[in-house]
C-alpha positions in Angstrom: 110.7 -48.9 -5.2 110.7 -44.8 -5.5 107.9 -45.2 -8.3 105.5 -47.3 -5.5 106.9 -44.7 -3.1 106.0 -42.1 -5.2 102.3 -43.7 -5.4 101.7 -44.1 -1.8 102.7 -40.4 -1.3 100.3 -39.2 -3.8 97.9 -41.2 -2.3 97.8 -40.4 0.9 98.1 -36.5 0.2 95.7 -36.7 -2.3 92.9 -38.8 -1.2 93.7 -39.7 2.7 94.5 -36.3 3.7 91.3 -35.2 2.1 88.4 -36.9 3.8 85.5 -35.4 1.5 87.2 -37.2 -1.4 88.0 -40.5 0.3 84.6 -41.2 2.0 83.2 -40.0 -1.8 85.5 -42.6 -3.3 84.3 -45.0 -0.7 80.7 -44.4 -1.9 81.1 -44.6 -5.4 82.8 -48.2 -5.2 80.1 -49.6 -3.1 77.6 -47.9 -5.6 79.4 -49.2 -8.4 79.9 -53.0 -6.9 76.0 -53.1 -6.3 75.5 -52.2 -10.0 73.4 -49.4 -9.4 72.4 -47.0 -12.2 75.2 -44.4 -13.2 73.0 -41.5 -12.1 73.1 -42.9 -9.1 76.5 -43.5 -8.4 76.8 -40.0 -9.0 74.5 -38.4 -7.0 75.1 -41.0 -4.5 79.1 -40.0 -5.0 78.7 -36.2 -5.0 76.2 -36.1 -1.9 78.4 -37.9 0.3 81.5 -35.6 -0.1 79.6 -32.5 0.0 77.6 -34.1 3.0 81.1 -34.6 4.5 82.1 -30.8 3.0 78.5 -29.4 5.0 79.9 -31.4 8.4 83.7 -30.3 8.1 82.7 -26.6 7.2 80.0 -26.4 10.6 83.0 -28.2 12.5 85.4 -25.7 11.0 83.2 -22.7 12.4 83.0 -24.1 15.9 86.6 -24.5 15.7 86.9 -20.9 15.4 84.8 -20.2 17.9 86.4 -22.2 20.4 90.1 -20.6 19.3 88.7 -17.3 19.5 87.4 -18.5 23.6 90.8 -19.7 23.9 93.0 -16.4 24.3 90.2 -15.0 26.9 90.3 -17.8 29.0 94.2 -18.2 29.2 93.9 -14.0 30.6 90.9 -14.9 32.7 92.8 -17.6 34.7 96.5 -15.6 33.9 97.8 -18.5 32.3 101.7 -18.0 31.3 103.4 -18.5 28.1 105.1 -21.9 28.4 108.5 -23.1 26.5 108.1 -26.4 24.8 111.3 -26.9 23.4 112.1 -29.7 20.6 112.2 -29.0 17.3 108.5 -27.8 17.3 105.1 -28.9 15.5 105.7 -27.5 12.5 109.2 -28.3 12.0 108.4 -32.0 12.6 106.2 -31.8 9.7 108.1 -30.0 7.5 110.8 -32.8 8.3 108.7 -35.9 8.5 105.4 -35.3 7.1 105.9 -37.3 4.4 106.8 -40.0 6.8 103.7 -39.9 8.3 102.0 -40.1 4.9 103.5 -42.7 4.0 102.5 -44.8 7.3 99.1 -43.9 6.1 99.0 -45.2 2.7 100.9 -48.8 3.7 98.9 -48.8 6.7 95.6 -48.5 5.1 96.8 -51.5 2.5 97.0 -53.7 6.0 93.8 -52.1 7.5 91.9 -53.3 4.5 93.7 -56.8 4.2 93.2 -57.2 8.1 89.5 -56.4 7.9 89.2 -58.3 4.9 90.7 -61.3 6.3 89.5 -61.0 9.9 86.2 -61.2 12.3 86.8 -57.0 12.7 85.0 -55.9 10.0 85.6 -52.1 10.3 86.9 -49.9 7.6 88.5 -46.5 8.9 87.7 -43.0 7.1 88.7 -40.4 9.7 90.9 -39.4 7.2 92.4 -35.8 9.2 93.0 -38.3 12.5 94.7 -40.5 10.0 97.5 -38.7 9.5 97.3 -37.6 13.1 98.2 -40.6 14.7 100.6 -41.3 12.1 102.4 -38.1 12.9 102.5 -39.1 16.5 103.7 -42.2 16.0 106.7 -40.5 14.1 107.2 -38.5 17.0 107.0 -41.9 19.5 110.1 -43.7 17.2 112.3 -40.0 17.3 112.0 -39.8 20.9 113.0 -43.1 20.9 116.0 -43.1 18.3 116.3 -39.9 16.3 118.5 -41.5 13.7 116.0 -44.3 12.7 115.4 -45.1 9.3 112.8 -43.9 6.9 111.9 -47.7 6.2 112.2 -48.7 10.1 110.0 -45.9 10.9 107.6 -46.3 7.9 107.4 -50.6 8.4 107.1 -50.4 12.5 104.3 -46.7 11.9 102.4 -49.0 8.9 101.6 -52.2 11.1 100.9 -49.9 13.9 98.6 -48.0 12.6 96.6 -50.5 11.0 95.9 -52.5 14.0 94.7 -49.4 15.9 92.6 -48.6 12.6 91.3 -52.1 12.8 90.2 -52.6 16.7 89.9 -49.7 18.1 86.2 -49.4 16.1 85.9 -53.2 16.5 86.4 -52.5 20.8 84.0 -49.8 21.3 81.1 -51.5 18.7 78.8 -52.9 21.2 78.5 -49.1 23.0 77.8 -47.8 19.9 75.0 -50.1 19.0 73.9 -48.8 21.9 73.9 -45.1 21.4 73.0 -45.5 17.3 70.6 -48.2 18.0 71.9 -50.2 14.5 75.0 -52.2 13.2 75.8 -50.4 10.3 77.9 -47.8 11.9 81.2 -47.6 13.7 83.3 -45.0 15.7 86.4 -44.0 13.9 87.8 -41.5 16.4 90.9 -41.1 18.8 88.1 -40.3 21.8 87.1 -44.3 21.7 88.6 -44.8 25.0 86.8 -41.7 26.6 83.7 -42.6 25.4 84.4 -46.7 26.1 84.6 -45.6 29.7 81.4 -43.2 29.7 79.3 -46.3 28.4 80.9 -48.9 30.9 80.7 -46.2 33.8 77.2 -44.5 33.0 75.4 -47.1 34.2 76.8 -46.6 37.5 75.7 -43.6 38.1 72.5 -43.1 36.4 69.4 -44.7 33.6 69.3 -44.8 30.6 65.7 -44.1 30.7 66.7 -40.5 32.2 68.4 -39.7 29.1 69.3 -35.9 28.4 66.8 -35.8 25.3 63.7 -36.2 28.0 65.1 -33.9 30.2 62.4 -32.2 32.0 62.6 -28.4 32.0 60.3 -25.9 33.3 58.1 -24.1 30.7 60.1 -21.2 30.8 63.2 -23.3 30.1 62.1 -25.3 27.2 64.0 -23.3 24.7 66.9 -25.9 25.8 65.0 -28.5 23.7 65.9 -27.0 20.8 70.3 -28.0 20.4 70.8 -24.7 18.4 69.0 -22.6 20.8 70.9 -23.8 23.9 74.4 -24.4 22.7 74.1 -20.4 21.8 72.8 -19.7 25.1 75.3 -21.6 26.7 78.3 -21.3 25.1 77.2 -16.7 25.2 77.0 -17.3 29.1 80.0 -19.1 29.4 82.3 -16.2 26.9 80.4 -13.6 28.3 81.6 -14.9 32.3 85.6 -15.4 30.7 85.3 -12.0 29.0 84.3 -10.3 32.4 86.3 -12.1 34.7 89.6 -10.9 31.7 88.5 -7.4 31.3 87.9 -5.2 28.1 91.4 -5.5 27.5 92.0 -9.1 26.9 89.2 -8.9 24.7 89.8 -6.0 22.7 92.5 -8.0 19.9 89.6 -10.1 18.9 86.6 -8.2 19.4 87.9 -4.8 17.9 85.8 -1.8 18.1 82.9 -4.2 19.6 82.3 -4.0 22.8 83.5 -7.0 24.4 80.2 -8.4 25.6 78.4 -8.1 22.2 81.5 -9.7 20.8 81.1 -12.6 23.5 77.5 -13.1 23.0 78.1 -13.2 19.0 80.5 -16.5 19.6 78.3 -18.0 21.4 75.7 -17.3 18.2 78.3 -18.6 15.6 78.7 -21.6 17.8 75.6 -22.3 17.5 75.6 -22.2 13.5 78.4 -24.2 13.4 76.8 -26.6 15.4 73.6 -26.6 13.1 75.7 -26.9 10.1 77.6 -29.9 10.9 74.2 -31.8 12.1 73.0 -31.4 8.8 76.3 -32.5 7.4 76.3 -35.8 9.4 72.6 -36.5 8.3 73.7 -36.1 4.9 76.8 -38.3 5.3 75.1 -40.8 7.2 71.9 -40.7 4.2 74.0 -41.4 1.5 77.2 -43.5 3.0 75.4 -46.4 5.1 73.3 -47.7 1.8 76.6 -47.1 -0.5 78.8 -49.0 1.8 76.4 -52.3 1.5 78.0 -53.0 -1.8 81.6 -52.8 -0.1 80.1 -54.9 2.9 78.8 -57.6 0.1 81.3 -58.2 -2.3 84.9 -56.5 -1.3 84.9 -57.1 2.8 82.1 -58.8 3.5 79.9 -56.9 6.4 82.2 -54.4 6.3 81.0 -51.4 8.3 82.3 -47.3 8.0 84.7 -46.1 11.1 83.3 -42.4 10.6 84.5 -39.3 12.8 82.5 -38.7 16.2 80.6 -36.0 15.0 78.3 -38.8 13.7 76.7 -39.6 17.0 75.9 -36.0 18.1 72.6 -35.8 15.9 71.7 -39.0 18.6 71.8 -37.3 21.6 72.8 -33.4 20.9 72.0 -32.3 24.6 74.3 -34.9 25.7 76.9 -33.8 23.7 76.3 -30.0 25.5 76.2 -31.5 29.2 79.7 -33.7 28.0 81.4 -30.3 26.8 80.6 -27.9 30.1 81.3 -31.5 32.2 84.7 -31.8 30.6 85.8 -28.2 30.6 84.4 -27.4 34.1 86.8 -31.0 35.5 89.7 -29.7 33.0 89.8 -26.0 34.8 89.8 -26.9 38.1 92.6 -29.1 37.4 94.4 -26.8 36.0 93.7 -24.7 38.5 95.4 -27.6 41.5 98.5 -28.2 39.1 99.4 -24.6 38.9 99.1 -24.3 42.4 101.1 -27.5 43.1 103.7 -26.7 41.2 103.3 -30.1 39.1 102.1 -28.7 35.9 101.0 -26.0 33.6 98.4 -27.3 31.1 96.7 -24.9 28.6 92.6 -25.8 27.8 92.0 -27.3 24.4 89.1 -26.3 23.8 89.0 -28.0 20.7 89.4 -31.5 22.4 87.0 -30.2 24.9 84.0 -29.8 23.5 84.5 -32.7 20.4 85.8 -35.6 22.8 83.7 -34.0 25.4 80.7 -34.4 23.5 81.3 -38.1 22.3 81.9 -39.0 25.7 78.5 -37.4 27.2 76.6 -39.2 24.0 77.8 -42.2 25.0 77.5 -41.9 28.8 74.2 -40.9 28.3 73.5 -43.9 26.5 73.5 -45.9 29.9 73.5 -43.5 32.5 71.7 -40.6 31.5 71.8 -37.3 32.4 74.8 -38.5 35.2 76.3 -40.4 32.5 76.5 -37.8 30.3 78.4 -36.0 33.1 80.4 -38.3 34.1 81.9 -39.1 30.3 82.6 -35.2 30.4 84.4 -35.4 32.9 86.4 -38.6 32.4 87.3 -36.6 28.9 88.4 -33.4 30.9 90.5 -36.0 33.4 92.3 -37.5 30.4 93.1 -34.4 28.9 94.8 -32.7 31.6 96.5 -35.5 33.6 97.1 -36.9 30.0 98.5 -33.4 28.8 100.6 -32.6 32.0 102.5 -36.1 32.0 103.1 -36.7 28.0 104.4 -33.5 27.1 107.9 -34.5 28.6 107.9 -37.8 27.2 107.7 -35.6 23.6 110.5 -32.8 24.8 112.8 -33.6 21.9 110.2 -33.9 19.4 106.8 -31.9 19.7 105.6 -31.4 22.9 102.7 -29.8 21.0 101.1 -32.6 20.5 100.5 -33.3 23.9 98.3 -30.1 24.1 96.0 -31.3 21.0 95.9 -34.8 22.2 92.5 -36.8 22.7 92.3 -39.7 24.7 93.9 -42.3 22.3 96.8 -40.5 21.6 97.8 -40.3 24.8 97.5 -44.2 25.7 99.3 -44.7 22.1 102.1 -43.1 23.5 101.9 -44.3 26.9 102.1 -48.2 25.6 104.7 -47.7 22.6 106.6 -45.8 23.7 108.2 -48.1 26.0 107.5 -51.5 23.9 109.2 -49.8 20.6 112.1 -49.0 22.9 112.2 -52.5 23.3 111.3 -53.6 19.8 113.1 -51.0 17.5 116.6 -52.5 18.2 115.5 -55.3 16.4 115.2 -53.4 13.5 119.1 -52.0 13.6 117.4 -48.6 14.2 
């Protein structure tokens, strides 16, 4: 039993927690089942995880872009430090990370065997969110009973996970035909729900025929057609208002000896690059993966289709992706702004979860409500996030309140419905 411990562990440090390797491994078996020529498999192989490498690193830029945002807007709007108590993000992983990887590993064994087995033929490869939702189902069963057992915790977070992995791609399929315009592709991401309720809601308040890609601009405003072009514009205008509104002096620890508009107008260029990296990352993922993964699809789970991460659907409909972020981060402030004054809450923006659910939820409200929809499934992200952040964190207060604040949608309904059906199932289980 330690020795198939031992494996799993290895596993899912070495291969789950490391996406670029495991949708690379992914490709080179359903080369390698369709008999293609070796030189194939390994350009095939190769492409994808540095395809996946190109996407992560231009994600990995705007995520520093948005962190950098962060600290200005928190001294634009005066945001106090708030005490979270519990035992703290990191602790919780130094304590029961490999908990968590574990779930992943045995999980993943079920996922397969489930979509194997069964009509939902999705196989998950959001491989950072993996251990994500692991993590926060670990948190769930501590709140619940902080003396549970490693193998209550690892058999209840194992089943768990592999049902989410196996429907919530399976649920949100038929919108993402929609926005894709093929079956070969699924949506792999905790945002699912966020962008389930743009695509049902869109059509309410818009066309799909008005969709943010035909926008029409004046001439002197056609720059905006081009995504790279407008996301820096944007994203300068919107630093450049938070730097003013905070002062030089909020500025100053991350702009240095720049002045603190020049430094606000650079984020909102490197932004933009990260942004044009990680659309040429998904068109390289999405090139090599979707032809490699009709050998899994034929012979291991038969029309098996990818669960990839939502940057996949930006490249659809990038403007929409722009009008879901501001949507979702305009609704977030102002809400933050009303619980601070009520008294009820003190939520911090996460950026982060801004502008990545954001955008998945204006793709796919624009899918069938156009320009409104795309609107609207910003702000139904920005809703989520603060009304989700402001009522889970004290359901986490002896574990990690912190991952309240880097929630997306899913996790918060994840903890909303376990939480009180494990404390009603873990008993069972003598703890």
């Amino acid at each position: 039993m330690d020795t198939l411990i031992k494996i799993a562990q290895f596993i899912a440090d070495n291969i789950f927690s490391q996406p670029a390797i495991l949708v690379g491994l992914i490709a080179m078996v359903g080369l390698l089942v369709q008999k293609k020529p070796f030189s194939d498999v390994v350009t095939g192989t190769i492409k994808t995880a540095v395809g996946f490498l190109i996407m992560s690193r231009g994600a990995g830029i705007v995520v520093e872009a948005l962190n950098n945002f962060t600290p200005i807007l928190q001294s634009a709007f005066g945001l106090p430090q708030v005490e979270l108590g519990g035992m703290g993000l990191d602790n919780l992983i130094a304590t029961y990370g490999g908990a968590a990887s574990l779930i992943m590993a045995f999980g993943f064994i079920i996922h397969v065997l489930l979509a194997r087995f069964t009509k939902f033929k999705y196989i998950y490869l959001t491989g950072h969110l993996m251990f994500w939702i692991a993590l926060v189902l670990v948190a769930v069963m501590l709140e619940i009973n902080p003396n549970i057992s490693m193998f209550t915790m690892v058999a209840v977070g194992s089943v768990i996970i592999a049902l989410y992995w196996t429907f919530q791609p399976a649920y949100i399929q038929p919108w993402m035909r929609k926005v894709t315009g093929t079956d070969d592709l699924a949506l792999g991401h905790t945002s699912s729900s966020g962008a389930f309720l743009s695509a049902v809601l869109g059509k309410y308040v818009g066309r799909p025929e008005d969709s943010t890609e035909k926008l029409s601009l004046p001439k002197w405003l056609t720059f905006f057609r081009d995504v790279t072009v407008a996301t820096g514009v944007v994203i300068a205008v919107v630093v450049i208002i938070a730097a003013l509104v905070a002062g030089p002096a909020a500025v100053a620890d991350k702009a240095g000896s720049l002045n603190y508009i020049v430094y606000a107008i650079l984020q909102g260029l490197i932004f933009a690059v990260g942004i044009t990296v990680l659309l040429v990352g998904v068109r390289m993922v999405l090139g090599e993966i979707i032809p490699a993964f009709r050998g899994i699809a034929l012979r291991i789970v038969p029309n098996a289709k990818p669960a990839l991460d939502c940057p996949i659907v930006f490249d659809y409909a990038p403007t929409a992706v722009l009008f879901g972020f501001l949507s979702a981060f305009v609704v977030f402030i102002v809400l933050m702004v009303i619980f601070g004054a009520l008294g009820w809450a003190v939520i911090v923006p996460p950026m982060i979860m801004l502008f990545f659910p954001g955008g998945t939820c204006g793709v796919f409200g624009n899918s069938t409500g156009g320009v409104r929809g795309a609107i609207l499934g910003g702000a139904i992200n920005g809703l989520f996030l603060a009304i989700g952040q402001a009522i889970t964190m004290p359901m986490l207060s002896t574990t990690a309140p912190q991952l309240a604040q880097l929630a997306d949608p899913d996790w918060y309904i994840i903890i909303w419905v376990f939480k009180p059906l494990l404390s009603l199932i873990l008993p069972l289980f003598g703890g």
